[in-house]
C-alpha positions, 0 to 999 in steps of 0.5 A: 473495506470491512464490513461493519456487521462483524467483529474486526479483528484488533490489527484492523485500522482506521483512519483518523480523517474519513472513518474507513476501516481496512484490515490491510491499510496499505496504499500505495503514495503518490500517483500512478498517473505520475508514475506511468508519465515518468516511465514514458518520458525517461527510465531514471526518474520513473525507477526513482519515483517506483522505489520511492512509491514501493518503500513507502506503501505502509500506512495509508487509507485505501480510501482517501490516502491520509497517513494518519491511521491508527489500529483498532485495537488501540484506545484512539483507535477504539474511539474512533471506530465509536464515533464512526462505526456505532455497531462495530466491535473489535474481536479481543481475541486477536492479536495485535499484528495480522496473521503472518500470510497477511503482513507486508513483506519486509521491506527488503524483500520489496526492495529486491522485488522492485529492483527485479521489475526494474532490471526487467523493465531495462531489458524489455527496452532494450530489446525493443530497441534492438529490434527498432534498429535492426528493422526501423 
């Protein structure tokens, strides 16, 4: 969350449902809870419902996780930080897009992230369950 005493930069965004304003703005979709619960039951629909959930994180409210979410900078967005935020400003000078050590990774790179865990994950369980036999 941003504090509203000083100027945001213009990449900033704000939601269109609650009026909360993130530099960032990613959230992850779904549930963790969800998540978790489909890890434990079997491996192919939790690596699915992670994939998923990874590809999808741009764009949410961090703080009710509507996706209708807007830029600052922009003329909606603008607006709404008035009817919002009255004592907010948005700083001109700043560019449109975050600096790039705050941008998501491309989605690729996420992409190839994921499925590292994933094979990670499929390795653990599999050692673990080689130790469950040699002494279960």
């Amino acid at each position: 969350m941003v504090d509203m005493e000083e100027e945001l930069p213009r990449y900033a965004k704000i939601c269109k449902q609650c009026g909360t304003v993130n530099e960032d703005g990613d959230a992850l979709p779904g549930s963790g809870w969800i998540e978790l619960l489909l890890w434990l039951c079997y491996i192919v629909p939790g690596v699915i419902y992670s994939i998923w959930r990874r590809t999808k994180k741009n764009g949410a409210c961090t703080a009710c996780g509507s996706r209708d979410i807007v830029q600052v900078g922009t003329p909606i967005g603008a607006q709404l930080l008035r009817q919002y935020h009255p004592g907010a400003s948005i700083d001109a000078a700043t560019p449109m897009q975050a600096p790039v050590a705050q941008r998501p990774a491309p989605s690729g790179t996420r992409i190839a992230k994921v499925l590292g865990a994933v094979l990670l994950a499929v390795f653990a369980l599999a050692f673990l369950q080689g130790l469950l036999h040699r002494f279960g």
